[in-house]
N, C-alpha and C positions, 0 to 999 in steps of 0.2 A: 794174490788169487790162489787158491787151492782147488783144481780144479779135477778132477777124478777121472784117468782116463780112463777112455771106451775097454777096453780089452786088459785088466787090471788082473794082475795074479799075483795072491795074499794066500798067508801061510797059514796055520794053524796057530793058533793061542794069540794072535797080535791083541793089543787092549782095543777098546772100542776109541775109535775118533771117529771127526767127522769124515775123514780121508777113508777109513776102513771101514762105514756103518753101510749095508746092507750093499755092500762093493760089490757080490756076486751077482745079486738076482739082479741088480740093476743093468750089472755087462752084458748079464745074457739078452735082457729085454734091447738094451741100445742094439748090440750085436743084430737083431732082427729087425728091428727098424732102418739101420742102415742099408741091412744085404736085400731086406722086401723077400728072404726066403726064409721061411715059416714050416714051420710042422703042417701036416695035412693040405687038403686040396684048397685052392680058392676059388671060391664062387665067384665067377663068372656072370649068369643069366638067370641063376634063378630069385624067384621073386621073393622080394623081402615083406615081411607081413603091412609094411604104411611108406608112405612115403619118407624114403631116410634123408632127406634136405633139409630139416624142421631146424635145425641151426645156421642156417644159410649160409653163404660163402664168405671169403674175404682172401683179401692181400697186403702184401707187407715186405717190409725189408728192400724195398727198391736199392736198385744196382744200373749202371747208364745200360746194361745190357739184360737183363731181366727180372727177376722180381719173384716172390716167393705166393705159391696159392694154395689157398688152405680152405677143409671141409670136414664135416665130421656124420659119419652117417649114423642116424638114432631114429629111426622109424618112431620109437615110442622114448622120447629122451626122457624123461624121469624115471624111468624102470632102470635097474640094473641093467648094466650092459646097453644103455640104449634102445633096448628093444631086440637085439641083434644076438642073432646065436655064436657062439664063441668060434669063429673061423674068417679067415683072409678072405676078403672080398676085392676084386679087380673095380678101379673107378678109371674110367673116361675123363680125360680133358683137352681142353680145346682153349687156343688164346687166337684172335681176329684182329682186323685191321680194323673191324667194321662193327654197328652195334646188333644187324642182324645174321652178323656169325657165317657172313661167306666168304670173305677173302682171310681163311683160314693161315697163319705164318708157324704155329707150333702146337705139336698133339702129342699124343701118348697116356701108356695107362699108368696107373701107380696101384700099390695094394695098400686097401685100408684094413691094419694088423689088430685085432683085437687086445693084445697087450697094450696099446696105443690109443682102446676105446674107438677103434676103427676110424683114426681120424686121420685125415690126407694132407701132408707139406709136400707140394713141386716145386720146385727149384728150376725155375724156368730161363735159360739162355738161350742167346742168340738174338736178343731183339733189337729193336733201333733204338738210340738213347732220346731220350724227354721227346717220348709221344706216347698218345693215347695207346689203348688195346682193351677189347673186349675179353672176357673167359666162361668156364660152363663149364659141369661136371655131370657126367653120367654113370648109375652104378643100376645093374638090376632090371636096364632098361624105364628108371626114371631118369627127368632129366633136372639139372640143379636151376636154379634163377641166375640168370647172367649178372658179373660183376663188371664195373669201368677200374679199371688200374692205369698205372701207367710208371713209365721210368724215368731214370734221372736225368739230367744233361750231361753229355760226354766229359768227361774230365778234363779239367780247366774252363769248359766255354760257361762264361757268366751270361745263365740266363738274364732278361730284361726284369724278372717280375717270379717271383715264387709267392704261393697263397696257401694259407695252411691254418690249422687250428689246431689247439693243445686242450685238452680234457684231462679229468680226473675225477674219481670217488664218485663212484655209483652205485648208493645204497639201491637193491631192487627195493624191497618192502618200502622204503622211506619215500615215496614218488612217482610219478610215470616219465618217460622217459622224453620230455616232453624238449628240451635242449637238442637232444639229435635229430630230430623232425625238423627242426631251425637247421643246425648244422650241415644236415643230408642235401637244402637246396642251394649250398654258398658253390660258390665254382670255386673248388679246393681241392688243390696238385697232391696236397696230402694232410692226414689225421695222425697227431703223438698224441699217445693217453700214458700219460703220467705215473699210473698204480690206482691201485685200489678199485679194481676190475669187478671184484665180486668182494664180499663179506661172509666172515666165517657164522659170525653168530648164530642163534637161534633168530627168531621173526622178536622183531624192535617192538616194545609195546605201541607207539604209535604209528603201526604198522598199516598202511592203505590198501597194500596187495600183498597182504602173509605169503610165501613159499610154503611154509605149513613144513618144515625141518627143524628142526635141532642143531646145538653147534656141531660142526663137520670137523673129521679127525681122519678117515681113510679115503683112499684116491677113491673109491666107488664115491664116498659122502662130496667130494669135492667137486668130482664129476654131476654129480646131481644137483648141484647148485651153482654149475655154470652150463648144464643143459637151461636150467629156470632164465636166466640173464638173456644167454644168448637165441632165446625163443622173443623173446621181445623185437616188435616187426620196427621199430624206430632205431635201436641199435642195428637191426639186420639192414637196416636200410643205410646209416652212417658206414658200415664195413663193406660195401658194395659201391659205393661211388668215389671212392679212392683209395691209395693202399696208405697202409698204419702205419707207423713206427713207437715199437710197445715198448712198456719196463715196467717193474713191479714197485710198487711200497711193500706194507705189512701185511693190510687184510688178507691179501693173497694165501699168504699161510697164517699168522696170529696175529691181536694187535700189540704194534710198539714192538715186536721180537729184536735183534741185536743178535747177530749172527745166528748160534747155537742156543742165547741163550732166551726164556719167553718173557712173556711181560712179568709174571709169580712163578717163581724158579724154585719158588721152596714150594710149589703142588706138585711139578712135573720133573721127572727124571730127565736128565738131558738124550739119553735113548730115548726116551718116547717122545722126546719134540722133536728129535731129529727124524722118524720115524712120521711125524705129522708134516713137518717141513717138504720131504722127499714124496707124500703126497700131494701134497701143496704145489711144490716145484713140475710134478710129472701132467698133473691134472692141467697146469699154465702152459707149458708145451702142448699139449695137447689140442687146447682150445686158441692157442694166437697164430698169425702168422710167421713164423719165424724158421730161419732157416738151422742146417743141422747140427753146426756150429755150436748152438744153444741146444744143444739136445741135455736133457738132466741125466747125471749118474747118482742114484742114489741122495742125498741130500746136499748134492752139489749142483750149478747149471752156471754155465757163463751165460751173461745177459750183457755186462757193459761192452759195448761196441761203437764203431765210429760210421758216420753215413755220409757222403757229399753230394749235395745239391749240385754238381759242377762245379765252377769255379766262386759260384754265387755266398755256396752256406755250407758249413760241415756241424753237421749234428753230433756233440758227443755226447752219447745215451749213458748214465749211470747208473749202478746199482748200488742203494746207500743204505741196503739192510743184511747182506748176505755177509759184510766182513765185516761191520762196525764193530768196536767196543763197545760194551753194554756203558745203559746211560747215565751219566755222573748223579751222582747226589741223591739216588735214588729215581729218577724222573720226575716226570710234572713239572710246573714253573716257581724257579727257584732263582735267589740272589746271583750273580755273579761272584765267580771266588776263584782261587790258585787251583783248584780239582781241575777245572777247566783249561787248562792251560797246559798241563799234564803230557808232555810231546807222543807218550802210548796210546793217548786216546784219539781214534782215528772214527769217520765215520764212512770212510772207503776203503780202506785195508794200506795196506803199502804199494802191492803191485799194480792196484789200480790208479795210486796216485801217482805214481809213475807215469802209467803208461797215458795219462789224462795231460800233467804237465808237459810230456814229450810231443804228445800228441798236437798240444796247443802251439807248441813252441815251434813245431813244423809247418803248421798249417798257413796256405797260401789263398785259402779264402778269402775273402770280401768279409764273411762274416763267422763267428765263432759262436755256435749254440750252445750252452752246456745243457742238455735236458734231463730232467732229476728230482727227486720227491719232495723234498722238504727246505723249507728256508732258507737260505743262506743269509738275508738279513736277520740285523741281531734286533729285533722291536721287542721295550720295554713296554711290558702287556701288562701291568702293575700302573694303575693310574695314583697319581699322586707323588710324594716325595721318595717311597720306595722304588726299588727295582726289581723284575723277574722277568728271567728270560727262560726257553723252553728246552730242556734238558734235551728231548726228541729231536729238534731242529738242527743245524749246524753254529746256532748260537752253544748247544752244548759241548761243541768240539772244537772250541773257542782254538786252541793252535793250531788243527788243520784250518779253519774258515780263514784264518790270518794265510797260513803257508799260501791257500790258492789264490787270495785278492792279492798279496804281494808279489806272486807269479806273474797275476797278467799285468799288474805295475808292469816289475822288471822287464820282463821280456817285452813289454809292447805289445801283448796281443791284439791281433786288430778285430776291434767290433766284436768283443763278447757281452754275450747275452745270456741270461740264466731263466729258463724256465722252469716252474716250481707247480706243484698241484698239493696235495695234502689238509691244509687247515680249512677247508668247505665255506672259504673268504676270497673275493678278490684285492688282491693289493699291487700297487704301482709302486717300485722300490728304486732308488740310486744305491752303489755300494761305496762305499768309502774305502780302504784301507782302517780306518781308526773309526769304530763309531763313537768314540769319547769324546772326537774333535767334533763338534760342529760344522768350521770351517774348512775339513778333509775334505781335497776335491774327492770325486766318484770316477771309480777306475773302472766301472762294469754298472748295466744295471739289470732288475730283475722286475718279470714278469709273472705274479701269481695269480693261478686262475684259481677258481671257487669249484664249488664237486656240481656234480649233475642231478642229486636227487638227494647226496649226503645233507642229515641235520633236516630236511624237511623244507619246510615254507621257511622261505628266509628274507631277510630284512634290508631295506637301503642302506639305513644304519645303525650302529648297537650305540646304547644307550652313554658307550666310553668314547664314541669318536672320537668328537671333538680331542677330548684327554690326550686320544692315544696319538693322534694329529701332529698338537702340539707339543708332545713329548719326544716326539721319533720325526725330526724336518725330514730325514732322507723319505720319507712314505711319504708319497704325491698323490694315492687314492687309495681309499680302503672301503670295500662295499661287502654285505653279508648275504646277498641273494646268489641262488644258483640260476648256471651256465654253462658260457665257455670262452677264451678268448681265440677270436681271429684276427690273423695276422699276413700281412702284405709287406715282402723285402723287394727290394729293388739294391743296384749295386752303390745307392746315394741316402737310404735312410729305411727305416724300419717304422711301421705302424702297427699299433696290436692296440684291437676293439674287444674292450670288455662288452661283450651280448648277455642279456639275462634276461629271466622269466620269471614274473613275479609271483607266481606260486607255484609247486607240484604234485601236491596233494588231489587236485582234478585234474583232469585233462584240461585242454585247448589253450594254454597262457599263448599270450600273444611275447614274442621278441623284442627285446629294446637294446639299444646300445647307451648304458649307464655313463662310457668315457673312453676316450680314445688320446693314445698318447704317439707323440712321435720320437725317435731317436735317429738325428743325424749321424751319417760316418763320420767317424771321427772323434766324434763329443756325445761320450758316454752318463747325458746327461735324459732329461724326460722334457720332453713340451708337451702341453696340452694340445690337440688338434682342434 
């Protein structure tokens, strides 16, 4: 991890990295976020020209003692600036016991800083662990829509029953948002989204609800295309009845990028995609729940971090685009070969695989999540007697994908599980150790959910199933429509319900549950429920 810190002092003449690229402005801006003290007066009470709530609330980052609350004020969010004139505004909040907000247990104000796009993380302690709590924001004399959050279980007590859902990829233009209206009424402790939050591009040709932008390259263009997202009253509704646990893929800042470098490295100079990155990164703070820890420097931001359910589940959140090695063989889906195997090519960096196997190695949960963008099974996507596996995925980092399934061999991890979002596919995976072997037990298995609006109207199944079925025994389901998967742990087995909705192109699809799988403690295998 290379990681920039807050208060950084660089010399004259150093060459450009990514450690040194726009190291100044960026300190000074973190420096003001941190202190909440700002040049000029902050307004206080007077009136903002509309209502600045138009991106609603959320929460995130749960802790057994409080919880992170986040708001971004934009009277007018597709305008520059939000609507909002370039000065610190004081916002109100309030967290309850209750949903009608009178047994009031923590308040205070915060400043929403305009280098920040006026947006609000509280870092809320002192609470009681794994119980509800209401919250509310007030700036300007309006008041926000109430959020339900709530926090973890005390450290070690294995709760009875955790309920949660994993999401990812949500093209706006490609859909309506028709999954989280399903999602928003499951009684769910908490929401992970996977990546792929927003998209850069310009409006998709077969576009249903154009944004009517262009591809985005500055924090204002990026900011303006997750004011569009998070105006959507069905996502504002999913970030209000529980808190998140976030992390990023690519579209966030480019597609397919590999740390520094873009998908076509011979258009862009590496300063200018580091330049694009850095708003990319600043723009994602901005808009998630996250606490300060994750604050970006410049085109830096630590993201991987670890969460514990109590003694039930420990969430290890990864980031598999900030440190990877650019992707072998070119990318796209390509043969297997010796490139791959490569012990330099990594698609977490070192100090994160580090600090992941350590992490696993310590851990005294019940259960081990890794939660993370892309593949870790290797499925030969090539029907017929050839092979081709996905350069993108961690089939293309073929010696790390080996280091970490041999890891939770060795050490015994108990009850890891891989959650995966990215290919706009649901799949039900076993892992092997060896995908060569056939009869390699499974040392882990993986859970891939499908995107939310990504790819459009989608399908039960592609025209290869079958093929790819019976090409790849460890895939136990493979389905092509959007969704989401929910999941119910208990300290004796794991169930995770692929839900999907057979179109998104119009509104009202109705919910189904395509297939549900169980995984015993213990036996890192799949049953059908």
């Amino acid at each position: 991890m290379s990681h920039i810190p807050l208060f950084p002092i660089s010399g004259l003449g150093q060459p450009l990295t990514r450690r040194t690229f726009l190291r100044g402005s960026a300190s000074f801006a973190a420096a003001a976020f941190l202190s909440n003290r700002v040049a000029g007066a902050v307004t206080a009470a007077r009136a903002l020209p509309a209502y600045p709530f138009t991106l609603g609330i959320a929460s995130g980052d749960p802790a057994p003692d409080g919880v992170v609350l986040w708001t971004r004020l934009a009277p007018r969010p597709l305008e520059p600036g939000g609507g909002m004139s370039p000065e610190p505004v004081e916002v109100g909040w309030q967290v309850a016991e209750d949903e009608a907000m009178n047994r009031v247990v923590q308040q205070g104000t915060a400043i929403a800083n305009p280098a920040w796009a006026h947006s609000v993380h509280v870092e809320v302690n002192g609470l009681q662990p794994g119980r509800w709590y209401w919250y509310q924001f007030k700036a300007a004399g309006e008041i926000s829509p109430k959020g339900r959050t709530r926090t973890m279980p005390a450290a070690g007590v294995i709760a009875e029953r955790l309920r949660f859902a994993f999401v990812s990829c949500q093209k706006y233009e490609m859909g309506y948002f028709t999954a989280y209206e399903h999602l928003a009424r499951e009684d769910l402790d908490l929401v992970v989204h996977l990546g792929d939050y927003i998209y850069e591009k310009g409006d998709d040709a077969q576009a249903v609800r154009p944004h009517g932008t262009p591809e985005i390259f500055t924090v204002d263009d990026y900011r303006a295309r997750y004011a569009v997202y998070k105006s959507d009253p069905a996502l504002q509704a999913a970030h209000a009845m529980a808190p998140w646990i976030v992390t990023w893929d690519d579209h966030e800042v480019a597609n397919d990028y590999a740390n520094a470098i873009p998908e076509f490295p011979d258009q862009v100079t590496t300063a200018d995609f580091l330049r694009r990155r850095a708003a990319g990164y600043q723009a994602y703070f901005e808009h998630m729940p996250l606490r300060r820890s994750a604050l970006p420097s410049g085109p830096d931001m630590l993201l991987y971090r670890r969460l514990h359910y109590g003694g039930l589940a420990a969430f290890h959140v990864l980031d598999t685009r900030q440190y990877r090695t650019d992707q072998p063989l070119g990318g796209g889906t390509k043969p297997p070969g010796p490139a791959l195997l490569d012990p330099k090519g990594t698609i977490m960096g070192e100090r994160q695989r580090h600090w992941l196997f350590d992490g696993l190695a310590a851990s005294t949960t019940a259960w081990n999540v890794i939660a993370q963008q892309v593949m870790v099974a290797r499925p030969d996507l090539v029907a017929g007697p050839e092979v081709g596996v996905s350069m993108d995925k961690w089939a293309g980092y073929e010696h790390e994908r080996r280091l970490l399934l041999r890891h939770l061999r060795d050490r015994k991890i108990a009850n890891p599980l891989v959650l995966t979002g990215d290919v706009h596919t649901n799949w039900a995976n076993e892992l092997p150790t060896d995908f060569d072997r056939p009869d390699a037990p499974s040392v882990a298995t993986e859970f891939v959910g499908t995107s939310i609006t990504s790819g459009g109207d989608g399908t039960e199944r592609s025209p290869t199933h079958d093929a790819l079925m019976s090409e790849n025994p460890f895939v136990k389901f493979h389905n092509r429509e959007r969704g989401y998967v929910s999941c119910e742990v208990t300290p004796k087995a794991w169930r995770s319900d692929f839900r999907t909705v057979p179109y998104v192109r119009r509104r009202g699809a109705p919910l189904q549950t395509r297939a549900s799988f169980i995984v015993e403690s213990g036996r890192p295998v799949l049953q059908r429920a």
